[in-house]
Structure formats: C-alpha cells, structure tokens
C-alpha positions in Angstrom: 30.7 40.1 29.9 28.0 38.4 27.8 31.0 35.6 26.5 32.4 35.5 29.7 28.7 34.3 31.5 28.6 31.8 28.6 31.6 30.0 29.5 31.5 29.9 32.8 27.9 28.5 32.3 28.6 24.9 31.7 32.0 25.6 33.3 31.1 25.6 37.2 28.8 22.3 37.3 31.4 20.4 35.6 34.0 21.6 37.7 32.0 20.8 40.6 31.3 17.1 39.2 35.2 16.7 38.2 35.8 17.6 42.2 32.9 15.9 43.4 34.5 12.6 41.6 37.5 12.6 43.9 35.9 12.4 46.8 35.7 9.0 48.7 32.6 6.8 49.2 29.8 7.2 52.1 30.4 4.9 54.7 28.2 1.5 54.2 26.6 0.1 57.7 29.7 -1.9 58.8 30.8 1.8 59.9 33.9 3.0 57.8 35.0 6.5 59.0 34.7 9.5 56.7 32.2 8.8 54.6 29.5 11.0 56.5 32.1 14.4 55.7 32.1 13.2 52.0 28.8 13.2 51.7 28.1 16.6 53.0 30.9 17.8 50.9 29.1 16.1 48.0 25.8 17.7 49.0 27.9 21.0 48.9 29.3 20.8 45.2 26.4 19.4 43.9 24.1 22.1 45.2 26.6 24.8 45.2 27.5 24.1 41.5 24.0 24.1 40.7 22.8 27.3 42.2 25.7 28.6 40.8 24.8 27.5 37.5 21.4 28.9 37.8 22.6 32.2 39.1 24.5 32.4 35.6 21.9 31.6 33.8 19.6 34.2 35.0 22.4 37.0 34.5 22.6 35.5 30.8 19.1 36.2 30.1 19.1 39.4 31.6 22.0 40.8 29.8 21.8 39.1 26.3 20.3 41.4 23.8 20.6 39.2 20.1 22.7 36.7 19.2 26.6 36.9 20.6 29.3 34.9 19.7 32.8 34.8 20.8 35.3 31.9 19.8 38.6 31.7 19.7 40.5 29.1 17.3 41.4 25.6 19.0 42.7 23.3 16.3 43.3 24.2 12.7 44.2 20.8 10.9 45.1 21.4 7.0 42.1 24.5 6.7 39.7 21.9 9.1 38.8 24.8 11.8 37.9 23.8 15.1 37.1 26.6 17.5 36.9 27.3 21.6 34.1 29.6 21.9 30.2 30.1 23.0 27.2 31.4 20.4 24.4 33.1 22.6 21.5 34.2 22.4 17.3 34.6 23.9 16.9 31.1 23.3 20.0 29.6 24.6 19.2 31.7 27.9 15.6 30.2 28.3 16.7 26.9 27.9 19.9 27.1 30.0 17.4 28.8 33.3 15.1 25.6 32.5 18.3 23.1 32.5 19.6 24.6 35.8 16.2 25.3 38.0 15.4 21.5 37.0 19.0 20.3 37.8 19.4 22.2 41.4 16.0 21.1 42.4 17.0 17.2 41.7 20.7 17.7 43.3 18.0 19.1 46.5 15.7 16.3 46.0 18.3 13.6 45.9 19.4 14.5 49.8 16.3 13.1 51.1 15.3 10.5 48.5 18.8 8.7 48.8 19.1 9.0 52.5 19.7 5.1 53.8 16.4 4.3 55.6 16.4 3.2 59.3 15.5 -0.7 58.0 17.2 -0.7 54.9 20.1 -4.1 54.3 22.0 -1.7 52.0 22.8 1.7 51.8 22.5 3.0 48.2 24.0 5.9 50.1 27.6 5.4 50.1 27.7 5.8 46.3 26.0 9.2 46.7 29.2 11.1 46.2 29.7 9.9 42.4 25.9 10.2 42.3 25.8 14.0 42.4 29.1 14.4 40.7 27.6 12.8 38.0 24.7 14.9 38.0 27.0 17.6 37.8 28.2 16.2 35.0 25.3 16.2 33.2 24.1 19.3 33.9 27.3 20.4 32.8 27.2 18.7 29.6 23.9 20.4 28.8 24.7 23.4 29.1 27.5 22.9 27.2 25.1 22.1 24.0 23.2 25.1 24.9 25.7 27.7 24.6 28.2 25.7 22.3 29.4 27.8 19.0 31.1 25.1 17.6 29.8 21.6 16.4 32.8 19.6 17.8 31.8 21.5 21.2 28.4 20.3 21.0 29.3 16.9 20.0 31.1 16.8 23.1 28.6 17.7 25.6 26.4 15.3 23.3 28.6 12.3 23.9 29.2 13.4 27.5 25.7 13.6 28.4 25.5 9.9 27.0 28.3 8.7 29.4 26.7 10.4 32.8 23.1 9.1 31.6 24.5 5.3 31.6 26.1 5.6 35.0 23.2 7.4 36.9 20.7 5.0 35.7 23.0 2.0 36.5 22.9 4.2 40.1 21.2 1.4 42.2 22.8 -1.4 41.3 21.1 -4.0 43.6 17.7 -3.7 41.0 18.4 -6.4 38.6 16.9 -4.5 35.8 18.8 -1.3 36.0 22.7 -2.3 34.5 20.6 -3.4 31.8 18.8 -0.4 31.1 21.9 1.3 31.3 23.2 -0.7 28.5 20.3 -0.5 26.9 19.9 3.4 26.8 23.7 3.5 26.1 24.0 1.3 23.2 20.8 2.3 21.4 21.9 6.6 21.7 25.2 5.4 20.4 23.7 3.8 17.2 22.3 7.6 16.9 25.3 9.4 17.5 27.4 7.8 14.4 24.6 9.2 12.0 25.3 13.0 13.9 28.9 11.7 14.2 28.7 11.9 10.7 26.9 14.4 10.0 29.0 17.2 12.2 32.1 15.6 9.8 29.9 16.2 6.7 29.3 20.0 7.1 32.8 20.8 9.0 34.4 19.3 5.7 31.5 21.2 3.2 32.4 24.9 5.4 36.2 24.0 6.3 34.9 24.8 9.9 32.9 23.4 12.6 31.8 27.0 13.6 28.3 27.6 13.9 27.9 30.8 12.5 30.1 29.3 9.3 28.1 26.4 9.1 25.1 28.6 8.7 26.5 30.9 6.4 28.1 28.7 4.0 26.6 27.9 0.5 26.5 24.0 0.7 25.0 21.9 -2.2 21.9 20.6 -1.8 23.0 16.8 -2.1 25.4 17.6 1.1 22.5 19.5 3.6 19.9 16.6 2.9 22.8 13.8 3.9 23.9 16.0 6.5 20.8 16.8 7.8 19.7 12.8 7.9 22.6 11.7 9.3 21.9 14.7 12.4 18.4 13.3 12.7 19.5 9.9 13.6 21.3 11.4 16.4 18.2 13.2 17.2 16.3 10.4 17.2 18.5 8.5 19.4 18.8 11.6 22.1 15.0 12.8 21.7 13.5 9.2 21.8 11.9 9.4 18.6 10.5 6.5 16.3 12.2 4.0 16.1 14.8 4.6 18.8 12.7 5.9 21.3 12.8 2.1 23.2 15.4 2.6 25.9 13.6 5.4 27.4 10.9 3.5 29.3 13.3 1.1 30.3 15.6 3.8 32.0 12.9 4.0 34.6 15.4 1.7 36.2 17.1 4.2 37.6 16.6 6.5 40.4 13.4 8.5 40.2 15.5 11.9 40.5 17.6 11.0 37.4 14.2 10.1 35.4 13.3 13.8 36.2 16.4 15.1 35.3 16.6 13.1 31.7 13.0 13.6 31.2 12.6 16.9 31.9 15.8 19.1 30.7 18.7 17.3 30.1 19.5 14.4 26.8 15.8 14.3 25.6 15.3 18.5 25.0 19.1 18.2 23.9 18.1 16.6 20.5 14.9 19.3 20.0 17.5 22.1 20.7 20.1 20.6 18.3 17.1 21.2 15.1 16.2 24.5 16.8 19.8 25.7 17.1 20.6 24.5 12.7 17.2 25.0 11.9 18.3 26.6 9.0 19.8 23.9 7.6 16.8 21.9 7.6 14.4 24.6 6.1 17.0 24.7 3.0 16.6 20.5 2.9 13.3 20.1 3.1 13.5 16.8 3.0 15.0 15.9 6.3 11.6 18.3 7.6 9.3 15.9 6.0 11.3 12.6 7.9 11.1 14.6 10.9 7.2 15.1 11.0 6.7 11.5 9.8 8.8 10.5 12.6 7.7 13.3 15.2 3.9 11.9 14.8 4.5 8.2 15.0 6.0 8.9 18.1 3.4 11.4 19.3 1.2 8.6 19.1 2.7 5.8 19.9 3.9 7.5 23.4 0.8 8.6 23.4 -1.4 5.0 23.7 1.6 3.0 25.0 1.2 5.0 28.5 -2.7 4.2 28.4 -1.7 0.8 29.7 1.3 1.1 31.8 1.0 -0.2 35.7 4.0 1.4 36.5 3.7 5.3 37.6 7.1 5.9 36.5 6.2 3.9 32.8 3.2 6.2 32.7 4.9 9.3 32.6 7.9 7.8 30.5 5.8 6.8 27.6 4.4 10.5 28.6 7.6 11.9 27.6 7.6 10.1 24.3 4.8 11.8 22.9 5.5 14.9 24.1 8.3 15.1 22.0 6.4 14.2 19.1 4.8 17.4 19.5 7.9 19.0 19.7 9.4 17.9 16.7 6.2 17.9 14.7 6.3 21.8 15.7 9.6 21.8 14.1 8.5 19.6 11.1 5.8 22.3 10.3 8.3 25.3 10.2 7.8 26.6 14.0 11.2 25.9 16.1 9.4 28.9 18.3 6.7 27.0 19.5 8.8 23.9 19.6 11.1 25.5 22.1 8.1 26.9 24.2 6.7 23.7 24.3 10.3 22.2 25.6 10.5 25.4 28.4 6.9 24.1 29.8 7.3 20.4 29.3 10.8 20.9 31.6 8.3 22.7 34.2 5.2 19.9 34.4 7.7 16.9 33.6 10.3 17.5 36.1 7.4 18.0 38.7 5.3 14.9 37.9 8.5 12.5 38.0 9.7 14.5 41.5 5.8 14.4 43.0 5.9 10.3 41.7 9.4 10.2 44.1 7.5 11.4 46.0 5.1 8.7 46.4 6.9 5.9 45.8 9.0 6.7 48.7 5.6 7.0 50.7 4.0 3.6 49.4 6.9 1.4 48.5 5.9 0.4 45.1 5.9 1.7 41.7 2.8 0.2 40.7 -0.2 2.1 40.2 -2.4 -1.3 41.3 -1.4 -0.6 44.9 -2.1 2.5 45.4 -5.2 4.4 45.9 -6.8 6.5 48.1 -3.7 9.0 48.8 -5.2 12.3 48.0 -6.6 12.0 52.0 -3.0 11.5 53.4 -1.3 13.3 51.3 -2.8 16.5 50.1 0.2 18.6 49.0 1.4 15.8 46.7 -2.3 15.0 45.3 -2.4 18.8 44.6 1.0 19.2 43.0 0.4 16.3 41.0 -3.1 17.7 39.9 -1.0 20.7 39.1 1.3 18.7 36.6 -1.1 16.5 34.9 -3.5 19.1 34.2 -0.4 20.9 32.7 0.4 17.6 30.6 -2.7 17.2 29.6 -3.5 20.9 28.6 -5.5 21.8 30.9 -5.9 26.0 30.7 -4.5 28.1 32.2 -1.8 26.2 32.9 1.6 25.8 31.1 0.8 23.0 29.0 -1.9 24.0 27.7 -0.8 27.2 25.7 2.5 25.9 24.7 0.4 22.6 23.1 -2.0 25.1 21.9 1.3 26.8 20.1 1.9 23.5 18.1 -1.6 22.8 17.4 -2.1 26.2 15.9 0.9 26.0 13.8 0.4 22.8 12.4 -3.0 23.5 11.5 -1.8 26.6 9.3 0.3 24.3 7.8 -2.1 22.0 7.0 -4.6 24.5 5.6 -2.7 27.6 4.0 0.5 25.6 3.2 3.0 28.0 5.1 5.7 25.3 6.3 8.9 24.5 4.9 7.8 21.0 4.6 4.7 19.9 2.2 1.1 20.5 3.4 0.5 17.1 4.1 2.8 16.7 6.8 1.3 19.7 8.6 -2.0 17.5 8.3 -0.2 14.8 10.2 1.1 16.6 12.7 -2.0 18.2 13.2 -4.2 15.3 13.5 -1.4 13.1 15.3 -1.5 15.9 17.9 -5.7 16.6 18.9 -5.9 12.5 18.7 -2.7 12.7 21.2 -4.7 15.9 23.1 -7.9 13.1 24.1 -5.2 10.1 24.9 -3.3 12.5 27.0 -6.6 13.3 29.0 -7.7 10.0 29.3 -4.1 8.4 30.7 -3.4 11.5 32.8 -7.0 11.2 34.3 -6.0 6.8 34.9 -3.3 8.6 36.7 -4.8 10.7 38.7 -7.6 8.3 39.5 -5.6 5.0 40.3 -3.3 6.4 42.6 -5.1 9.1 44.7 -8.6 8.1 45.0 -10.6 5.3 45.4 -10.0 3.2 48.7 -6.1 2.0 49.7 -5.1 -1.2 48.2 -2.0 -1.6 51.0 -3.8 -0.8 54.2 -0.5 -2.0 55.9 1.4 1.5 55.0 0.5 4.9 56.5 2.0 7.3 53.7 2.2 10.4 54.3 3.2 13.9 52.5 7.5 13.8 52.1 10.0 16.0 54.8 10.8 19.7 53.8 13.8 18.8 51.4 11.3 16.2 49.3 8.3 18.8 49.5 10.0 22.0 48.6 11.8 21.3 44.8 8.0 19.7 44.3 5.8 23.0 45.4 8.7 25.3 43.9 8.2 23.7 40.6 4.6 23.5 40.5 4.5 28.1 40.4 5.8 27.3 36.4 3.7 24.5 35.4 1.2 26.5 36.2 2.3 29.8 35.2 5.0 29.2 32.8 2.6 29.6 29.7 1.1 32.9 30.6 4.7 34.2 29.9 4.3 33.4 26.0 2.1 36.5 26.1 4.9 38.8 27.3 6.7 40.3 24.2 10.6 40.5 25.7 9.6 36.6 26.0 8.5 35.6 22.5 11.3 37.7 21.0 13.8 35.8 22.9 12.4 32.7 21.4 11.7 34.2 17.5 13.5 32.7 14.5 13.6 33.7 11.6 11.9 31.5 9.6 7.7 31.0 10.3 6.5 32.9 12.6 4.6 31.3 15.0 0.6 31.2 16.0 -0.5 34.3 17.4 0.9 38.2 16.8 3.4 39.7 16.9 3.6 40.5 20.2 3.5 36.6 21.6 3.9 33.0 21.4 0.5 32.2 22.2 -3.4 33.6 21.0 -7.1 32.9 21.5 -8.8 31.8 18.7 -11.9 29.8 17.6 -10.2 26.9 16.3 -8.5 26.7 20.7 -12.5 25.1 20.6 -11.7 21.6 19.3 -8.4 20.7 21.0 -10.5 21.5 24.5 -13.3 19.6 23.0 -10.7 16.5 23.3 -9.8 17.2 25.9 -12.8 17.1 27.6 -13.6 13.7 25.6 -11.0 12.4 27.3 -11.0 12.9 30.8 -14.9 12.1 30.6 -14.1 8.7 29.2 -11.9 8.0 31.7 -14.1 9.2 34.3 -16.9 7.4 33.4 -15.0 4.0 33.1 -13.7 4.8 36.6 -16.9 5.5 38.4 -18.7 2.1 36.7 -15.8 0.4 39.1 -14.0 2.2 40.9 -12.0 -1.3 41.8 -11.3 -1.5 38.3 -8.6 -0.6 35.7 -10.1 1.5 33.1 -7.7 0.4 30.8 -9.8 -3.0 31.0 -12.1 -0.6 28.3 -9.2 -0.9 25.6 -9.9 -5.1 25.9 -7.7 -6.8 23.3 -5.6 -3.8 22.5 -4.5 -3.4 26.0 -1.9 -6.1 25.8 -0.5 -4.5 22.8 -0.2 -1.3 24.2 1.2 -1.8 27.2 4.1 -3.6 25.1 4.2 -0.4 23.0 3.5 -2.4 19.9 6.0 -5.3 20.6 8.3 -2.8 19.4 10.9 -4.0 21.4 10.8 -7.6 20.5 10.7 -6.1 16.5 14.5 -4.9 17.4 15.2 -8.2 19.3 14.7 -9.9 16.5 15.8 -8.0 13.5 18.5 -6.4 14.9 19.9 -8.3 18.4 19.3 -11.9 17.5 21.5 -11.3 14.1 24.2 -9.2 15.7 24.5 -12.1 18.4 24.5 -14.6 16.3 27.3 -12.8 14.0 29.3 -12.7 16.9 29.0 -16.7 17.9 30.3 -17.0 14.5 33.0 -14.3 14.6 33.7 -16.1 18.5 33.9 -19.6 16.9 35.8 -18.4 13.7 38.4 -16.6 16.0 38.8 -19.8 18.5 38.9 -22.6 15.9 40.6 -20.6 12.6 42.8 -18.1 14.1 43.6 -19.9 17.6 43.5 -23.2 16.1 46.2 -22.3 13.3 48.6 -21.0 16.6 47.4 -23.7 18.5 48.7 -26.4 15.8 51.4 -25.0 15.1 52.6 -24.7 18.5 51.3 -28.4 18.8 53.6 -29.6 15.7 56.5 -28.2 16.7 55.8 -30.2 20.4 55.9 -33.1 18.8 58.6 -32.6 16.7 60.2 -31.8 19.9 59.0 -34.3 21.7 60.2 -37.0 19.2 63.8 -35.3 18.6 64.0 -35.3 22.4 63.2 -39.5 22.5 65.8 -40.6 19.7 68.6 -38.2 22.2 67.4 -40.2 25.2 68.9 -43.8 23.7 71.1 -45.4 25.9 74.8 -45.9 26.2 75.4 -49.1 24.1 72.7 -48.3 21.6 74.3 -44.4 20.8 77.9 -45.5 20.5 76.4 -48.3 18.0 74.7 -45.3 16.1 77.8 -43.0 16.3 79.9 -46.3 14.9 77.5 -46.7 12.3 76.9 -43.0 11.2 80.7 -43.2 11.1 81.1 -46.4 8.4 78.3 -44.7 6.2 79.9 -41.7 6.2 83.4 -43.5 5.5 81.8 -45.7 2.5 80.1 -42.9 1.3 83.3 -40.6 0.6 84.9 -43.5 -0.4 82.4 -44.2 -3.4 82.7 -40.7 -4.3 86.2 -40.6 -4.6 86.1 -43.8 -6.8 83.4 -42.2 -8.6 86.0 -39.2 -9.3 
C-alpha cells in the first residue's frame, strides 16, 4: 500500500497537467466561444489534481513507518541497471505534504489573481489553461524527486521541473522583462544540470545501477564520490540558487507572483537541498564536497542576505530573501545536520509561500511592485498587514513562530561544529556557517522590518487608489498558510516528528526527543535580532518619508546590484560566448558557405561561357564545323605519314 501511495503521488498532478495541456485557450475579448468551459475545466484539474496530491501525501505520512522501497527493473543496458520504482520514507512524506499544501493553495490563488480585470486591454486569461497545467506539471515533477528510488527518476523530475519553471515565468508575456528571465533562469539551471548530469553517470557507472539504495551501499573509491559529489553540487547550485549561480532567481520575479511562491517556497529551489539530504551519505564519506558546500552555503547566506537590504521591489525583497535562506540550509548540511536542514526547508515553504501570496496580494491592490509607492496599508487592509506580520516575523525569527526554531536548529548545530568539532566537514567551516548565519539573523531583521515599514505604515504615497483587503479565493490560501508559519516550528518538539526527519549521521541540536531546544546560547541570535529590527526602526522614525536604506549611503548602490554580480557573468562568461559565436557565424557564412557558394559560382560561369560559344550563329558554326573538320583531316594525315 505504502509503494502504491508513492507512485500515484507524483502520478495524479501530472496526469492532470498532461490533460489539462489539451484543452483549448480562454476566450480573449474579441469573444471566441468555449473558452470560458476550458477554463473551468482547467480550474478543475488543476485543483482537483492538487487536492488529490495532497490527500496522498497525508496518507503517506500516516502509514510510512521507515524507509520503503519498491522498484522494479526498467532498462538493463550491458549490467547499466535503470529501475521503475519509489524509495520512501518520514522525510520524503514531510516534504511531499509541504510541496502539495503550497501547490493547491497557488492552483486556488491563481483563479482570482489571473481573472481579466474589468479595464484590462489584454486578457492574460486565455492562456490560463496551459497556466495551471503547467503548474501541475511542476508539482508533479517535484514530487517525483521526492519519492524517486532511482537517480535516472530524479534526474527526470529535475530536468522537468526546469522545463515548467521557464514556461510559467515566461506566463505574461506582454512584460518585456519576463521571456528574458525565462531564458535566463533556463539557461543558467542548465549549466548546473551537466555537472549533476554527470555526476548521476559517474556513480550509476561506479554501482552498475542508478538505484538509490545501490548507490548508497556500494564501496566507491574515494577519487570517484568527491568527482561525483562536485559535479552533483553544480546541479545543486544551479537548482538551489547558490553562489555563484544563484543570479536568475531575482530576475524570475518576472513572472507571475503565484509562480514566485510556488518556486520559492517548495518546488526547484528545496529540490536541490533535498537532493544532499536524500545522498547525504555520499557527501559525509567526501568530505570534501561538505567543505565547498559551506563555503558556498555562506556566501550565499550573506549575500542574499544584504542584496535584499536595498531592493525597491517587494517581490526582489523577498527573492534575495530566498537566497539567503538557503544558505542556511545548506550551511546546516555543510556542518553535518541534513535534520535541521530539512526542518528549516518544511518552515521556510510555510512563511515563503505566504509572504510571496500576501505580496499578490498587494500588488493586485496597489498596482505596483514598488515598495516607494506604497504605505500606509495596514489601515485598509488589516488581514493582509497581519498575515504579512505573520510571515516576516517567521523570516526573520521571530519566536514562537516557525522560523525561528527551525533557524535556531542551524544556528545550534553549526555552533557545535564550530566549537566541539562534531561535523563531517573541518571545524572551520562550522565557524563560517555559524557566523555567516547570526550576521544574516540582524540583516534579516533589519530588511524584513524595511518591509514591513515601507509598505504598511507611514502615510499613502498613491492617494489615487483605494486598496483594499483581496476577495475570499485571494484571502483564504493567505490565512490558511499563515496557521504553519506560525505553528509549524512547535512541531520540532513532537518526537513522531523529529524521527521522521532523523538521519543517521549528526544528530541534530537538542535531545533526543526533538528537533529543536532552549538553551543559553538561543540569547545571542535574539540579541541580533533585536539589533536589527531597532536599527531599522530607529532609521524609520527619524523620517518616516525616508528610505532607511539611505543609512547604508555608498554601499547601497552596490547592494541593490547584489555586488554587480551579474555584470561579473556578463562579462566573463556572455560577452566571450557571443563573441565566439560571431566568429563561429562569420566562419560558417564566409568558409563553409563561401566554399559552396564558389563553387556553385564556378561552375555558373563555366556554364555560362559553354552556353555563349553554342549560341554562334549559322554562318560562323558551319565555318567552325569546316574547320574542326580540316584539322582533324591534317591531323590523321600527319600521323599516318608519321607511321
């Protein structure tokens, strides 16, 4: 029964997606017929597939008592396994319930945020049918990593996630910026899936299977797990938006603000953190690959971390947000915890997916993205101020709520590394990750309290628009998902939930009854905290007109272009690849074509020549044909002499 939930898992929201695709487009204003019952038949699968999904899920977690596996073999190519077949267990469960509540409450959301407006030129709203197929799709592709017991499985809910994530940020075609973000975020994951490309190849050839379980159990060298473990971090990197190929993720804020929700929150970002989780083994036997991964994991922790101190856009904000939360995540798996790494995920899908849903929420209210406009929308709309409270106090680790035992989780983990040694990876990297995370706990404050601030209090910088809080099928995924950013934490107490995420390896802070524990050293992260929001405060309230990012003077600049990061890749890595192909282009056109084109010239003129000596006329030919004759003649006749 256990196998049988695990397939049909990922199995009914792509089946609802792959029906959902065939399905004709909404009607557009110039009144084409049909469209309207597609559209409600979209709504259907997309929400039916969804609930669906999330039903499953909850029966998995319910009935899965350890690790399960069931496979059966697909392909066996010259000893090269491949195998049909899930690999189950606590962990997979929690993350598939977080994948699915996220994924139904966008597929809700996305009814009333891409309704067609009573003023609108263009209805974005005759594409909704391939819209929440897609999503489908994605969520489908998930949950297909989650429950996956085969690497060449995974891979392909990896590269299938990729696929749906360029087409639903591409969604709205009509901004100018979104095919390019698309492209972006589709070109730069790619450069991240050849490294795990590779690196599934590397251990299916070491094993002679792509099985999990085999992978795991087999004796490889320890030459082959630190390749293969590189070459999987690059595809990590790529997924997860971590240093250096973290870039396109701000910029897939082009897409529709349900989408950023569902990519931020539980879908291709936590798929790269559960790929380390789910082979952590492999990476605690290459230490190595541990040590690039906290290196990288704080970098990006930070860098997330001050690049959303400056953003204007709310949707930028909580991006670069998202950045440095995963730093956290992976620095919790750098310092030997994929426990708290995974805890940290389950929250971060709660207070993410609600932030980007209540920021919908607004920008559907106020028109604009941009934090400089806003202000003064606590008074007119009270449930979203209060939601949004809700998640950034969760973000920013604010106790009790979710966020702030999960990051306590890491903290404490990292700071046993740091000080007793007891990672896989050397002490010094749990002194990175340690102090990369309490500096990230006081930026977190202070850009969540900007936040907070710039958009909900203070007087109304458009006194033209009345916002107001959203209709029932905007405000309900929003209050539903506020009950576990709040609560979601207090669960790491419960002992039938810690087990569920336990590994084998370091055990994670607290007993041995939970994720999470009170200690002194929960004092200085708080202390941060506190640091940070009364910074920000204080900078507010000596102008409340004012930016208090105008306090970071010269560095603000370079922040809010995340380090001119992006114009580093423009330059080292776009620039050359263009300019390798003006000279492939112009190689092709004047080498290759120009050899064909000659030739095909020369033998035109040869033609053309031929074709002017056979167009003499009358008199002049038979003169030829008389004289070819009398050379011919004298010539045989000198021979025969000559004989």
């Amino acid at each position: 029964m256990t196998g049988l939930l695990g397939a049909l898992l990922p199995a009914v929201p792509l089946v609802a997606g792959l029906l959902g695709l065939l399905l004709p487009p909404a009607p557009r204003r110039d009144g084409a017929t049909g469209g309207d019952r597609a559209r409600t038949v979209a709504v259907a699968l997309g929400v039916t597939g969804a609930a669906g999904a999330l039903a499953l899920a909850v029966a998995l977690l319910v009935t899965v008592d350890g690790p399960t596996e069931a496979s059966t073999t697909w392909v066996d190519v010259g000893g090269l396994m491949v195998t049909l077949g899930v690999r189950l267990d606590g962990a997979a469960a929690l993350v598939a319930v977080a994948v699915t509540a996220v994924a139904l409450a966008v597929q809700v959301y996305s009814i009333g945020y891409l309704r067609r407006g009573p003023h609108d030129d263009i209805d974005v709203d005759h594409r909704y049918p391939p819209y929440a197929a897609q999503i489908s799709l994605f969520t489908g592709a998930m949950l297909l990593v989650v429950v996956a017991g085969d690497l060449i499985m995974l891979l392909v809910g990896w590269e299938v996630m990729g696929l749906c994530s360029y087409l639903l940020i591409a969604h709205d075609r009509r901004l100018p910026g979104a095919p390019a973000a698309a492209m972006k975020a589709f070109l730069v994951t790619r450069v991240g899936d050849v490294g795990f490309l590779l690196g599934i190849a590397l251990l299916g050839v070491s094993t002679g299977s792509f099985r999990i379980a085999d992978v795991l159990a087999h004796d490889h060298s320890g030459a082959t797990l630190t390749a293969a473990g590189l070459l999987l971090l690059a595809g990590v990197a790529g997924k997860s938006a971590q240093f250096p190929l973290h870039t396109w993720l701000p910029d897939a804020m082009a897409g529709p603000t349900p989408i950023s929700a569902l990519i931020h929150a539980a879908t291709m970002v936590a798929a790269g953190v559960y790929a380390v989780a789910r082979l952590y083994p492999l990476f605690t036997a290459a230490p190595v690959t541990l040590t690039v991964l906290g290196v990288v994991g704080a970098i990006t922790l930070l860098l997330g971390a001050l690049a959303a101190t400056a953003q204007d856009d709310i949707k930028r904000v909580l991006a670069w947000s998202t950045v440095s939360q995963l730093g956290y995540m992976t620095g919790a798996l750098a310092v030997g915890s994929p426990s708290a790494a995974l805890f940290h995920l389950l929250t971060h899908a709660a207070f993410k997916a609600l932030l980007f849903l209540a920021a919908g929420v607004v920008i559907h209210a106020v028109g604009t993205t941009l934090m400089s406009e806003m202000g003064g929308l606590r008074r007119t709309m009270p449930v979203t101020f209060w939601c949004t409270v809700v998640g950034l106090g969760a973000l920013a680790g604010v106790p009790p709520l979710a966020g702030f035992w999960s990051k306590d989780g890491v903290l404490t983990v990292a700071e046993s590394a740091a000080l007793e040694g007891t990672g896989p990876a050397p002490s010094w990297v749990g002194w990175l990750v340690w102090i990369a995370g309490l500096l990230g706990v006081a930026i977190t404050a202070w850009y969540a309290g900007r936040l907070l601030l710039r958009a909900f209090f203070g007087t109304p910088r458009l006194p033209l628009v009345r916002p107001h809080d959203p209709p029932a099928v905007l405000r309900w995924p929003v209050l539903l998902l506020t009950v576990p950013a709040a609560l979601l934490g207090l669960a790491g107490f419960v002992g039938a939930f810690a087990d569920r995420l336990r590994f084998p390896t370091v055990p994670v802070a607290g007993s041995e009854d939970g994720l999470v524990h009170l200690a002194p050293g929960v004092l200085l992260p708080l202390a941060l905290l506190l640091v940070g929001a009364v910074l920000v405060t204080l900078g507010w309230r000596r102008d409340p007109t004012a930016d208090p990012a105008v306090a970071l003077g010269p560095l603000r600049p370079i922040f809010a272009r995340a380090f001119r990061l992006d114009d580093v890749q423009h330059t080292l890595v776009v620039r050359p690849v263009r300019a390798l192909a003006r000279v492939a282009r112009t190689g092709d056109e004047v080498v290759v074509d120009g050899a064909v084109e000659g030739s095909g010239r020369a033998v035109s003129g040869l033609g053309a020549g031929l074709a002017t000596l056979h167009r003499a006329a009358l008199p002049r030919a038979a003169a030829g044909v008389l004289a070819g004759a009398l050379l011919i003649g004298l010539a045989a006749a000198v021979i025969g002499v000559n004989q």
